[in-house]
N, C-alpha and C positions, 0 to 999 in steps of 0.2 A: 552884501558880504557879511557874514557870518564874526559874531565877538572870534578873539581872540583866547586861550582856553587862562587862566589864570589873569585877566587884564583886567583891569580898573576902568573906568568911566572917562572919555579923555584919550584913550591910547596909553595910559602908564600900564606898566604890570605888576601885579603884585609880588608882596615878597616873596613867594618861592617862587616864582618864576623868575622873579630877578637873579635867585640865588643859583636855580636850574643852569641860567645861561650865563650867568661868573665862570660855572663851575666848567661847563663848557668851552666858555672862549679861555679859560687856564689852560683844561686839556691841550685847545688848539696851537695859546701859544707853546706851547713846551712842544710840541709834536715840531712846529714850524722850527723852532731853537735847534731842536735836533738835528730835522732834516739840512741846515745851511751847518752846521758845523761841519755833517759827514759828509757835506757838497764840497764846502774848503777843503776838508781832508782830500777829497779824491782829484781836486784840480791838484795841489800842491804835489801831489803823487805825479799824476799826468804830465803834468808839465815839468816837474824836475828830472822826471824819467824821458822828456822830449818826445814823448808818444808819437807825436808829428812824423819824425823822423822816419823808425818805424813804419809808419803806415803810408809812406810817401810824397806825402805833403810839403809844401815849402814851407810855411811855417804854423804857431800857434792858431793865428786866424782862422788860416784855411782850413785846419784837422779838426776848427771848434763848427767852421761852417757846413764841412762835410759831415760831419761823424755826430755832434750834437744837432745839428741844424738850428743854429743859432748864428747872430752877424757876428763879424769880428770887434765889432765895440763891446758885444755884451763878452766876448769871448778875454776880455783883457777887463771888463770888470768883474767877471769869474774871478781874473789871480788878481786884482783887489780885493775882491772879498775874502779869496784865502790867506793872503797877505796880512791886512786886520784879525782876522782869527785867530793865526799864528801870533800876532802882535799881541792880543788878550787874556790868549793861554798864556803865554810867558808871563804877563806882568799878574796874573792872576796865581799864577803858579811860586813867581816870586811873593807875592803877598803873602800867600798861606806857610810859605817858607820863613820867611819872618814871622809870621802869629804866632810858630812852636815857641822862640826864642821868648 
């Protein structure tokens, strides 16, 4: 197996390649950050809209099982997650509304 292209002796890598893949896994996490904020956003849409209903489903479960194809446990940590979200904008929103004062 072939070195690695910028790596040290050992398996370390060197510093630009350390810096290469900081800079990287930053991109990734902010992409990730993104992606669950505007995941939250659209359960909390979905579900306070009862989408379920709508599409003729009996309930949340079922419309996350059919229509996401996901089980209904991850379908109710969906609105956990939106749940906390909304919980963070607020208090994040409050904070900043104090820092003007």
């Amino acid at each position: 197996m072939g070195k690695r292209r910028n790596q040290e002796p050992g398996g370390l890598v060197g510093e630009a390649e350390a810096r290469r893949l900081t800079g990287a896994l930053r991109e990734s996490v902010e992409q990730v950050r993104t992606a669950v904020l505007v995941l939250a956003e659209r359960v909390r849409a979905a579900h306070h809209g009862r989408v379920w209903i709508a599409l003729g489903y009996p309930s949340w479960g079922a419309y996350a099982a059919g229509e996401l194809d996901v089980s209904r446990s991850t379908a109710y940590r969906l609105l956990d997650l939106a749940a906390t979200a909304e919980a963070i904008e607020d208090v994040v929103g409050r904070t900043r509304a104090t820092e003007r004062f």
